[in-house]
C-alpha positions in Angstrom: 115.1 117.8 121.3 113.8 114.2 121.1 115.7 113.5 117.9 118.8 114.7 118.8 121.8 113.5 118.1 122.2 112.1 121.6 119.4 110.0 121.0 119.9 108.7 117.9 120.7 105.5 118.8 116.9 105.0 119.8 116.0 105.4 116.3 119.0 103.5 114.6 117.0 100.1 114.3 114.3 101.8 111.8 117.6 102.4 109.8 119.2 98.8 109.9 116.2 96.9 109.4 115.2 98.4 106.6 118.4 96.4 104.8 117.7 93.3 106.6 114.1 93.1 105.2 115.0 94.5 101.8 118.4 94.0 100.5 121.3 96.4 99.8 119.7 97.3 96.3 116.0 97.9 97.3 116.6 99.6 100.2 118.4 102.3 98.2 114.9 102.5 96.9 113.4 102.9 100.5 115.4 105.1 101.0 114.6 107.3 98.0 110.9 106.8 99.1 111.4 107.9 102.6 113.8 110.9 102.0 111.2 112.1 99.6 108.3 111.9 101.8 110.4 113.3 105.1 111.1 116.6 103.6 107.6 118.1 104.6 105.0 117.5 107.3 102.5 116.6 104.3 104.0 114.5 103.1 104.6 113.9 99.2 102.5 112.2 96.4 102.5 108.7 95.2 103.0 110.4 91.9 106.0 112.4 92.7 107.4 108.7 94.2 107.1 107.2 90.9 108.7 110.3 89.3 111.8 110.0 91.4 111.8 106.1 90.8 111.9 106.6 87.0 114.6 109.6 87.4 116.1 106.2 89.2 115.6 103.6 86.5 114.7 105.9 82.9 114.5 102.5 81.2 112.8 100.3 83.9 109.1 98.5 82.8 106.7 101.2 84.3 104.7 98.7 85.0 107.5 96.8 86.9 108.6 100.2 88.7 104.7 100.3 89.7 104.6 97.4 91.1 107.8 97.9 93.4 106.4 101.1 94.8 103.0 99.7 95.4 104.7 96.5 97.0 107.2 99.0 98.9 104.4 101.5 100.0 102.4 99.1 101.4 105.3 97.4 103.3 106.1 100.9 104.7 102.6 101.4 105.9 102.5 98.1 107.1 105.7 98.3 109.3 105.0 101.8 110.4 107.1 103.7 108.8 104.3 105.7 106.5 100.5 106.0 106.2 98.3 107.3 103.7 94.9 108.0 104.1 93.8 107.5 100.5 96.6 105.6 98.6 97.9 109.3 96.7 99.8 111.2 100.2 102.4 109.5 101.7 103.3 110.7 105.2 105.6 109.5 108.1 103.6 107.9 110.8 105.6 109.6 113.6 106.9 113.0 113.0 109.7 111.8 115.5 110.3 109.3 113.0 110.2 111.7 110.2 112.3 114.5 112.1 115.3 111.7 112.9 114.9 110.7 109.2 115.5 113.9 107.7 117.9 115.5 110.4 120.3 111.9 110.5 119.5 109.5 107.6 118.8 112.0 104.5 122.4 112.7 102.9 
């Protein structure tokens, strides 16, 4: 198994940069995004992200909580962490990725 636990370590640093980049506080939100979209091969919806970010903040701006998880996606995608053909499915780039993030990270 190339995610096992034995081999962790070679996945730790998609783990600890995410709070150098982002903060305590907004990697909390990272993580919510990344939990969510590990949990299936597919995938899950932009709109089921901004669900779960709501559930998160009920009395955030929407348009604020937008923002952050259009900024957040696109960071994602941009350091490899997700992709998305079309802007609405959010998928892990590497299902070894995804596999070490649900089996290790996901609590």
């Amino acid at each position: 198994m190339l995610v096992s636990a034995n081999k962790r370590v070679q996945f730790m640093h998609w783990v600890s940069r995410l709070e150098l980049q982002f903060g305590v506080a907004t990697t909390q939100t990272v993580h919510v995004i990344l939990k969510a979209c590990c949990q299936k091969p597919a995938g899950t919806s932009k709109s089921r992200l901004r669900q779960l970010l709501i559930k998160r903040q009920p009395e955030a701006d929407l348009e604020i909580l937008e923002r952050e998880l259009v900024l957040l996606l696109g960071t994602l995608q941009r350091d490899g962490y997700l992709h998305s053909d079309d802007g609405t499915q959010w998928v892990f780039r590497s299902f070894l990725l995804r596999d070490f993030w649900k089996n290790h990270v996901v609590y």
